[in-house]
C-alpha positions as CSV (number, residue, x, y, z in Angstrom):
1,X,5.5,-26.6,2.2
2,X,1.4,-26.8,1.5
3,X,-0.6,-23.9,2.6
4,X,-3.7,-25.2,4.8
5,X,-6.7,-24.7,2.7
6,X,-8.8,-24.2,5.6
7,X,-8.5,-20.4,5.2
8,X,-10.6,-18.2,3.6
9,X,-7.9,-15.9,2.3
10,X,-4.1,-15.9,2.4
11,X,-2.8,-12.3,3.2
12,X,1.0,-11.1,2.9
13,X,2.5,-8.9,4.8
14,X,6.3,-7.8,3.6
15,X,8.3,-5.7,6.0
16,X,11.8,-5.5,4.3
17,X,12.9,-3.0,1.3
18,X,16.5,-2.3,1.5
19,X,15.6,1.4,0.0
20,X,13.1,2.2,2.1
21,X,15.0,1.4,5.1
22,X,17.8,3.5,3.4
23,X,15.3,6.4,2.9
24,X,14.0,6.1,6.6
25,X,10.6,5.2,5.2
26,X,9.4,2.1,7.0
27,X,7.9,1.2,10.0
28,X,10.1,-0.7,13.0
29,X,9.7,-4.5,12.5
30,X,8.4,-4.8,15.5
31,X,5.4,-2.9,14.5
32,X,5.2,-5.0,11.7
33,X,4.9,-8.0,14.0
34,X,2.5,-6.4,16.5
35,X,0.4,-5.6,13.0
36,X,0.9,-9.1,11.8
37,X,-0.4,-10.4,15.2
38,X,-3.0,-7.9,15.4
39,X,-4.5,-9.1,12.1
40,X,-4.3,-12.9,12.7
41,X,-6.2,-12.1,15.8
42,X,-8.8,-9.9,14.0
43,X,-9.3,-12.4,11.2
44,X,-8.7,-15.8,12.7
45,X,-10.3,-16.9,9.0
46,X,-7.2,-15.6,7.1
47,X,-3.7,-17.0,7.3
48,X,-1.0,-14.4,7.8
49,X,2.3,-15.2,5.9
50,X,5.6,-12.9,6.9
51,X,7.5,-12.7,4.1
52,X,11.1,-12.4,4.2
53,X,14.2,-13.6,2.1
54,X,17.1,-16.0,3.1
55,X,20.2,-13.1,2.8
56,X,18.3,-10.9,4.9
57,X,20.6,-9.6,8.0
58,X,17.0,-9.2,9.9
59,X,15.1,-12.8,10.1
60,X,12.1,-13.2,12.1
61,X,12.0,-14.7,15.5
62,X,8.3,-14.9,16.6
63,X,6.1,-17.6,17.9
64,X,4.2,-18.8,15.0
65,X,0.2,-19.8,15.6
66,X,-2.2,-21.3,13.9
67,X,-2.8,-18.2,11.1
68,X,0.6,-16.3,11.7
69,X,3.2,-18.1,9.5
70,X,6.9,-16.9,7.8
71,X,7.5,-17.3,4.7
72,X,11.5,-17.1,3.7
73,X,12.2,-16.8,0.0
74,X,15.3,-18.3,-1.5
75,X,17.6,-16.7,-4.1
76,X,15.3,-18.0,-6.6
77,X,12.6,-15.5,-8.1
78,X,10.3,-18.2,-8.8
79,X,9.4,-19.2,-5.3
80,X,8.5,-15.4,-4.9
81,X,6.4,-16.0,-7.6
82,X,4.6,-18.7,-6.7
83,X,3.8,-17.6,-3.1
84,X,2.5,-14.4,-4.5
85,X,-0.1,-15.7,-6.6
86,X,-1.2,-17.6,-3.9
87,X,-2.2,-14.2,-1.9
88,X,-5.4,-12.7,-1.8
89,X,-3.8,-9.4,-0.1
90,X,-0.8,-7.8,0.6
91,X,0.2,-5.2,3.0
92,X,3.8,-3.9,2.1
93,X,6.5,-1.2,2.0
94,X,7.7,-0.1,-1.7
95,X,9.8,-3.1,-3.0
96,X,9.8,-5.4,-5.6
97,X,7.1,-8.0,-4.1
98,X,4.8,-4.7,-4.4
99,X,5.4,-4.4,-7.8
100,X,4.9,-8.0,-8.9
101,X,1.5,-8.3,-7.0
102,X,0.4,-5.0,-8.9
103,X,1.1,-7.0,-12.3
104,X,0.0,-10.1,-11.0
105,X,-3.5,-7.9,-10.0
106,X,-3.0,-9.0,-6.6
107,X,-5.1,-6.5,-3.9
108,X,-2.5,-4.3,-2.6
109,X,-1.8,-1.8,0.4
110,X,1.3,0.1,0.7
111,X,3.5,2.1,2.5
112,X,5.0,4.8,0.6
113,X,6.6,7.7,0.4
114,X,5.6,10.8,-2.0
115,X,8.4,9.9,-3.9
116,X,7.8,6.5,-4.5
117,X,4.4,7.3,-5.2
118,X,5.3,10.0,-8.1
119,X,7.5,7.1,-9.4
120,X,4.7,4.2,-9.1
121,X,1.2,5.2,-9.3
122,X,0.0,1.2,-8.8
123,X,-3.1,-0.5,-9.7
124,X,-1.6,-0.3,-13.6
125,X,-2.5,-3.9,-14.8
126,X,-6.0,-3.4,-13.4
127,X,-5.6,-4.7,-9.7
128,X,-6.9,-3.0,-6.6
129,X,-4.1,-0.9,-4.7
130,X,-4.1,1.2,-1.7
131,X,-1.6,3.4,-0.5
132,X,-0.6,5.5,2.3
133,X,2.1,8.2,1.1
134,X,4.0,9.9,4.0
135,X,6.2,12.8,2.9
136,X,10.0,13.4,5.0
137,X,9.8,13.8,8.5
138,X,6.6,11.9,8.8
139,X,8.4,10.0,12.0
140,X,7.2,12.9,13.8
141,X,3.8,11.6,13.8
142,X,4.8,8.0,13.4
143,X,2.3,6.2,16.4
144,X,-0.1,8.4,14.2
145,X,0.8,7.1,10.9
146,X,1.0,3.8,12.0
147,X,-2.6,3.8,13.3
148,X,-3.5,5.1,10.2
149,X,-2.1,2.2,8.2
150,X,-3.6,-0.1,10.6
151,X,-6.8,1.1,10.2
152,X,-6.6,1.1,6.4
153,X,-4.8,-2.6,6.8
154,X,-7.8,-3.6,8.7
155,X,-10.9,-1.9,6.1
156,X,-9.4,-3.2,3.0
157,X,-9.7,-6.8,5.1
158,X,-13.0,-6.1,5.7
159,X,-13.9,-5.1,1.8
160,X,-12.0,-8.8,0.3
């Protein structure tokens, strides 16, 4: 489908990594929708895209507006591809569409945790990349945290 070039910039936001979710480092999905709506409201400018992938067990089920779309990737790595370089931003957990924006040089702010962090530094190839690293336990603080990212979501925004 053609992305509406009436927007000024194109921002993804992925809420799925199977290891994060494993690890218990990753925000409720329905925080991830209120930020994704939160955002589109902010920015009426900027198109929102939820990304997702077709063998998901979670799929979205929101009301899409004008500048809050979903994306749903195939099987195929090339579609994942192709909508990435279209992005002028995206806000993420650790998984692999984080690591293909860094190489791509695509702005990128990410939830993390320490460990992850160790493993990835990001911003290698040269791109911008933000991060907010959370060590175990960090649910205890999580409205905190989650404010936090918000807030960081919403000043990198501000700074494209």
């Amino acid at each position: 489908k053609q992305i509406d070039t009436k927007y000024e910039k194109i921002i993804g936001i992925n809420a799925f990594s199977n290891n994060s979710e494993y690890r218990g480092f990753n925000f409720f999905i329905k925080d991830w929708i209120g930020l994704a709506r939160q955002l589109s409201l902010k920015y009426p400018k900027f198109l929102f895209i939820l990304l997702n992938f077709s063998t998901n067990s979670i799929q979205y089920n929101i009301d899409q507006n004008a500048n809050l779309k979903v994306f749903c990737n195939n099987k195929n790595i090339a579609s994942l591809v192709s909508i990435s370089q279209k992005l002028d931003f995206l806000i993420t957990v650790d998984t692999g569409n984080l690591h293909l924006c860094d190489i791509l040089q695509i702005p990128t702010l990410a939830f993390t945790s320490s460990l992850a962090a160790y493993r990835f530094g990001g911003g290698s190839y040269g791109g911008r990349f933000d991060k907010l690293i959370v060590k175990p336990a960090w649910q205890k603080e999580y409205r905190k945290i989650y404010e936090i990212f918000t807030k960081k979501a919403e000043n990198n925004l501000e700074n494209l």
